[in-house]
N, C-alpha and C positions, 0 to 999 in steps of 0.2 A: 429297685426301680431306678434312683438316681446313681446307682452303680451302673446298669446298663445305658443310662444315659451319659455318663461321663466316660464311657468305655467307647459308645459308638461317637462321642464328640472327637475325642482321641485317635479311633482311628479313621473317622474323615480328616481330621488334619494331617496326620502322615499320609494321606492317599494325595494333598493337594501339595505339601512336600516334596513330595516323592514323583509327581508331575514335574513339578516346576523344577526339581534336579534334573531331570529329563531332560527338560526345556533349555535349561542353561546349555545342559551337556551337546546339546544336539546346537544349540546358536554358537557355542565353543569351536566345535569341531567345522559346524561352518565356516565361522572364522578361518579358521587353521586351513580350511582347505582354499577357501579365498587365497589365504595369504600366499598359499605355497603356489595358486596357478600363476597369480603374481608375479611371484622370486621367477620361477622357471618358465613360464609359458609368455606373459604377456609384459614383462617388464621391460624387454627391449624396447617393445612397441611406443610405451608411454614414453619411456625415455627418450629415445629418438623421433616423437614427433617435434614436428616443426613449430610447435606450439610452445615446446617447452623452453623456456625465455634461460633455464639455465645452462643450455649446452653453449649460447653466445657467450657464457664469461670462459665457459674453458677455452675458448680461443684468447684469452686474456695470457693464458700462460701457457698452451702445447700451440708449436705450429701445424695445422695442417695438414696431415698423413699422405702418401700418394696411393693412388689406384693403379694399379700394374696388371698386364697381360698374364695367362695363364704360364707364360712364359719369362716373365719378367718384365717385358717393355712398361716401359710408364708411360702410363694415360693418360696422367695427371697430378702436377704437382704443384707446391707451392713454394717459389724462388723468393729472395729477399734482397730487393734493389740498394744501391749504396744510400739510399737516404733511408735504408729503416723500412720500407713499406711493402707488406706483403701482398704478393704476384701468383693468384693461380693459373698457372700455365696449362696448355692442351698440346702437347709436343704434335700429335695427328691431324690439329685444326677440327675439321668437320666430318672425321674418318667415324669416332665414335660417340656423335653428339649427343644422339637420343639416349642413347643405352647408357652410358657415361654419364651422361646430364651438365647441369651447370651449378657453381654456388655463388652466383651474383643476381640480386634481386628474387631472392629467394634462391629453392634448389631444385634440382629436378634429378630425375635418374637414382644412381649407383651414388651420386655425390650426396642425394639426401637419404637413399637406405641406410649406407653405410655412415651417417653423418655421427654418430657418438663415437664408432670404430677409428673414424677420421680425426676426431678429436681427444683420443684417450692416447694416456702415454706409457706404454710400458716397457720403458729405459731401466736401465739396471738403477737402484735405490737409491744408492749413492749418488750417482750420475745428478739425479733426480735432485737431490739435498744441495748437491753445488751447484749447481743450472739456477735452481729455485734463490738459495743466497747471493750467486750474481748476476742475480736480474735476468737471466735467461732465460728461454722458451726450452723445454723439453718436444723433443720431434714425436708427433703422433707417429701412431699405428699406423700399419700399408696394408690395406686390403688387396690381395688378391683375387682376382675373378676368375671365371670360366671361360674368359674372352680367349679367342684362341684368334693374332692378327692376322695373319697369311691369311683366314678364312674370313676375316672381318672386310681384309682389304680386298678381296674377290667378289666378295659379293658387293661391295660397295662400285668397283669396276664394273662389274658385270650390267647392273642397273642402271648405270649410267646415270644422265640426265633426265631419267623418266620419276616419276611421282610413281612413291609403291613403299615397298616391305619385302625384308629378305630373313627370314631365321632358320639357325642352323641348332639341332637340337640333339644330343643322343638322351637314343629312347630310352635303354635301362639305367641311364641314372638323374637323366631331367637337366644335366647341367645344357648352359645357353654357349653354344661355342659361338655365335655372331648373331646380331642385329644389326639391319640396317635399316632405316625410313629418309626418304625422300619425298620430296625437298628437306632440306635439310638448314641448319646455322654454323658459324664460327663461335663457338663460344670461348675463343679467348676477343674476340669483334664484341662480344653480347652485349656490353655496354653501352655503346658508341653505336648500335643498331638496336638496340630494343626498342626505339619509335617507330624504326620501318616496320621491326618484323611484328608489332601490337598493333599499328594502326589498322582503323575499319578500313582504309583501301586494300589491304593489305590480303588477298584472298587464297595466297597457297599454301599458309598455315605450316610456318617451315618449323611451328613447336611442337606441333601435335608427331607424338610418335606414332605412325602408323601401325607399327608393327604390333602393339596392342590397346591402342585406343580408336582405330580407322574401323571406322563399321561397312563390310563390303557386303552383295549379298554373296552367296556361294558359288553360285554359275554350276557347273556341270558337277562339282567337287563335294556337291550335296550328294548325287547320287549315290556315295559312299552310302548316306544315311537310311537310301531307298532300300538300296541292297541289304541292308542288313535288315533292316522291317519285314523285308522279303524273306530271305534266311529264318526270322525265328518264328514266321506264321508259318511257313510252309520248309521247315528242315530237311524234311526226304525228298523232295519234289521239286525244291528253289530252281533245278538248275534245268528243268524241264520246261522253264519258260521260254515262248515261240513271239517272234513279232515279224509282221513284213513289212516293211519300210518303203514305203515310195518319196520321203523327203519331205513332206508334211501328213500331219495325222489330223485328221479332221474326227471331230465330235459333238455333232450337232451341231450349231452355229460357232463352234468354239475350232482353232485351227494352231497348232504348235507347228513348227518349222525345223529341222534340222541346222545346224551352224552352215550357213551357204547351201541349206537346200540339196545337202550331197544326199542321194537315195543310197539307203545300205544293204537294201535288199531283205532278204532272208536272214534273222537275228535269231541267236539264243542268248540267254544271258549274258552269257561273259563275253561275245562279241559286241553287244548293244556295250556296255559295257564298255569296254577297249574302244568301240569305236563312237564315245559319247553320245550314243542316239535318242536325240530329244522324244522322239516319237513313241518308241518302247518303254521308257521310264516314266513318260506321262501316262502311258495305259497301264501297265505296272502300277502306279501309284491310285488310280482307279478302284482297283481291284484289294487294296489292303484298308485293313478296316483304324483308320483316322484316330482312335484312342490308344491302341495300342501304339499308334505312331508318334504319338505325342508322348507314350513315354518313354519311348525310346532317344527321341530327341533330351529329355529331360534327363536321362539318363548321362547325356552326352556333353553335358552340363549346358545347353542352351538354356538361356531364362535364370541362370545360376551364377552366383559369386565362384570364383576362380581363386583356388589358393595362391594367386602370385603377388610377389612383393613389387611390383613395380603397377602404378595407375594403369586400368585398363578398361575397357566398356564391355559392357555386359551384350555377348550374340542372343538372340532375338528368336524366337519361331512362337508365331501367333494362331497355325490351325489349328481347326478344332473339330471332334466331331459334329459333323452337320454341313460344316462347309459347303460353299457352293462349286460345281463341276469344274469351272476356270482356277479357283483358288486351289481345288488339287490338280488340276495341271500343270501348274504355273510353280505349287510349289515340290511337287514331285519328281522338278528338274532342276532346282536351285533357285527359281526369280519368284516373283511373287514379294510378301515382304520379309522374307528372314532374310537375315545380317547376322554375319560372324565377321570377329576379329581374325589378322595371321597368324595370331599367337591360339586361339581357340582353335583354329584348322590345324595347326602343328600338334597339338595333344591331344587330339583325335587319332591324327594319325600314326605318332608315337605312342597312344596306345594299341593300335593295329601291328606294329611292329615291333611291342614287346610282349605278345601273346594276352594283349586283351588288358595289362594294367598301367594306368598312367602313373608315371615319378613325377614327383613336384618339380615343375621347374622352379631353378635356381641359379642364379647370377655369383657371388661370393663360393670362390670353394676355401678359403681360409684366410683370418686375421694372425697376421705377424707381428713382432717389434723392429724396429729398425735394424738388428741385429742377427734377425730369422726366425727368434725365437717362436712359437703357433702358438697365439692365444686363444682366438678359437676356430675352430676346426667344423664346416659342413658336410653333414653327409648326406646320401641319396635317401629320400623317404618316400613310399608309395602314398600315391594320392588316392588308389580305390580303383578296382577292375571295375570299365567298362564295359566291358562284353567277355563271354568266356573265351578260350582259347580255341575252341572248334570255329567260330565264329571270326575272330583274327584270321584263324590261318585261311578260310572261304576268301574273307576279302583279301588278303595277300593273293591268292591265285589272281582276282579278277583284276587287281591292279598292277600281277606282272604282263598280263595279257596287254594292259596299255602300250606298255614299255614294247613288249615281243610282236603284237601284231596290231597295234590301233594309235588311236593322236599321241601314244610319246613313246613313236622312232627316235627322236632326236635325241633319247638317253641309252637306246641298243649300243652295248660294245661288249667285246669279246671280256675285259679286264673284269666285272664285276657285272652282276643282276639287279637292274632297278626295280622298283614296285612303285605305281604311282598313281595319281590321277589328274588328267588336266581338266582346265575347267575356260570357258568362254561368258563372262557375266555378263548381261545387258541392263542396263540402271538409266541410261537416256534413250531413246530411239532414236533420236540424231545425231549422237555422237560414237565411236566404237567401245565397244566392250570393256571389262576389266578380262584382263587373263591370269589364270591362276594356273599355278600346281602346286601339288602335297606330294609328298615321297618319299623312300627310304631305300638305302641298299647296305650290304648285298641284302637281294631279298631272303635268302636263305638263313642267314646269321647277321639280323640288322646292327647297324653300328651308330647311324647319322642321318638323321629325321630332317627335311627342308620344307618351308613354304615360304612360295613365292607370290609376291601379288604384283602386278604393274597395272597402271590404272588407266584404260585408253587404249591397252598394249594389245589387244584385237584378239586371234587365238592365242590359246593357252599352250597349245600344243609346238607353236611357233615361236612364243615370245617370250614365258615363264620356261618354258622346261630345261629351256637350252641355258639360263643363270641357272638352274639347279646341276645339268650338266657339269660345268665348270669347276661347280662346288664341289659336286659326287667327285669327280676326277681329281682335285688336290687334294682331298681328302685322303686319297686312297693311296694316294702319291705320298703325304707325309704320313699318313699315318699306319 
């Protein structure tokens, strides 16, 4: 009896042993894998926040790195006056502010992504050992970007003096060939102005980059998202839709308006379509059932964190099933309350133009030494198909119909095939519109994804298309 009683004490203690090796084992391996997302996944991230009070002493010994064009030009660098004192220079001024950024009074941009790259030195050893014994600075790293100038400087022209956003994007690999946001700053000025441009008088907000922190609603450029709602309730039958247009669509006390009231007549789809008809897409969105719409938005990443490296505001859509009649009107056409960024309307549409999967956009395509050497190297990574490929290629038909026969004539030419959609936003009633377009050519074999926003800039079809225009066409020219 006290044999089986010292038998079964014995082996509950190896059962509770034999646990808690378990337990180690599994808190170990936790560990381990902690450590290792650490090393590989998220160690740049801690290192290079701005928090981290240790990347200021390495500027105690490397100077500075510069940031250079995809091409080579510099963007940005750091010159060293005869009294000793270091000078980050902007050779473009206000060409690449936002996207570029600034490192004075904090950082902004490409200058604080890349701020550990900016500061690391990878000089040959030796170099290193004599620099270090004669009090020297070792020259940081040069981050090269995606930035491609000729198309930065275009778009930058093209916009002019209007308040907007201009990005230039290819679809299958996500790299950002140009940003632009206006209003804009001098950031080699930013000292000697950061009281103007912070002050509360101060209302055009020349820091905010538009290009993905400007929250706009969508205007017509939603309709992309009607369409496709359309699409996956009704796949055999989408393109069977009938509307007649007389220039406003009345619905009980509720009345939507076409842009100036132009009658379209007689619509099917892809003409409503091509020829932005408020009237059709608000009956259209009637007729589709409110949850499946939502997740398709969701799908679209509205309401979602966005894998991009650079600050951005989160696009917005609030229906829900239940809504009331006006609220799907209103948002079946773009107004209502959803807000997207230009940076979320361009990976929309760069995933329409690479058969339904979005690539992470990306600013940096590689880290050098002053010497050429590639430290490190970025490559294209898929962000997650949006829609499937049968689905892209629908809305590619409907937005070459824009371009061939509806609001954007203004990209028809013989040289290449647009695919696009303009859009007309109204956000005041007393003041004019935002205009937008989204787009990609050749539509056939896309190469280079645009959106454009101008804010004020009235039609889309008049005002955006024709800076996308410009772009398409040097594009096509250099490339």
């Amino acid at each position: 009896m006290n044999v089986n009683k010292i038998s079964s004490s014995k082996s509950k203690a190896n059962r509770h042993i034999l646990i808690l090796t378990y337990l180690m084992v599994v808190l170990f391996l936790g560990l381990g894998g902690y450590f290792s997302y650490f090393l590989f996944v998220d160690s740049n991230r801690v290192i290079n926040n701005s928090y981290n009070s240790r990347l200021d002493r390495f500027a105690d010994r490397v100077i500075r790195g510069e940031i250079v064009s995809n091409d080579g030009n510099v963007l940005a660098q750091t010159q060293v006056n005869e009294e000793g004192k270091e000078i980050r220079v902007y050779p473009y001024d206000s060409l690449f502010a936002h996207v570029v950024g600034y490192s004075a009074n904090g950082k902004t941009g490409l200058e604080s992504l890349a701020n550990f790259y900016l500061l690391s030195s990878h000089v040959n050893g030796i170099v290193q050992i004599i620099n270090e014994l004669s009090g020297k600075k070792n020259p940081g790293d040069r981050v090269v970007t995606t930035l491609d100038l000729d198309l930065q400087k275009t778009a930058y022209d093209a916009l002019g003096n209007r308040k907007g956003a201009v990005i230039v994007m290819e679809p299958d690999t996500g790299k950002i060939l140009a940003m632009v946001s206006k209003p804009d700053y001098n950031p080699n000025t930013l000292l000697s102005d950061w009281d103007q441009l912070v002050s509360k008088d101060n209302t055009t907000g020349q820091l905010l980059n538009r290009a993905t922190q400007g929250l706009y609603p969508p205007g017509s450029t939603f309709k992309i998202v009607t369409a496709l709602e359309s699409m996956r309730e009704n796949p055999e039958h989408y393109k069977e839709y009938t509307f007649d247009c007389s220039g406003v669509y009345q619905n009980g006390e509720y009345s939507i308006k076409c842009y100036h009231d132009t009658v379209h007549g007689h619509q099917n789809l892809t003409l409503a379509f091509a020829n932005s008809c408020n009237g059709a897409f608000a009956n259209l969105g009637l007729n589709l059932d409110l949850g499946q719409l939502k997740n398709t938005t969701d799908g679209l990443l509205f309401n979602s964190e966005l894998n991009l490296e650079l600050p951005y505001s989160k696009s917005t859509y609030v229906m829900k099933p239940g809504a009331d009649t006006w609220s799907i009107l209103q948002t079946s056409i773009g107004q209502g309350r959803t807000q997207i960024t230009p940076i979320h309307n361009a990976m929309i549409t760069a995933a329409i133009a690479n058969g339904g999967t979005l690539m992470n956009p990306y600013f940096i395509d590689h880290v050098e030494n002053v010497g050429g050497d590639v430290i490190k190297k970025n490559v294209p990574r898929s962000y997650g198909n949006l829609m499937t490929a049968q689905e892209s290629g629908g809305l590619t038909e409907l937005m070459k119909a824009v371009v061939l026969e509806g609001t954007g004539s203004r990209l028809r030419t013989d040289v290449y095939t647009a695919a696009g959609k303009t859009g007309s936003a109204e956000f005041d009633k007393k003041k004019e519109t935002h205009a937008w377009f989204v787009g990609f050519a050749p539509a056939e074999h896309p190469k280079v994804v645009i959106s454009v926003i101008v804010e004020e800039g009235g039609s889309g079809g008049q005002t955006a298309a024709p800076i996308a225009r410009s772009l398409f066409d040097l594009y096509f020219t250099k490339y």
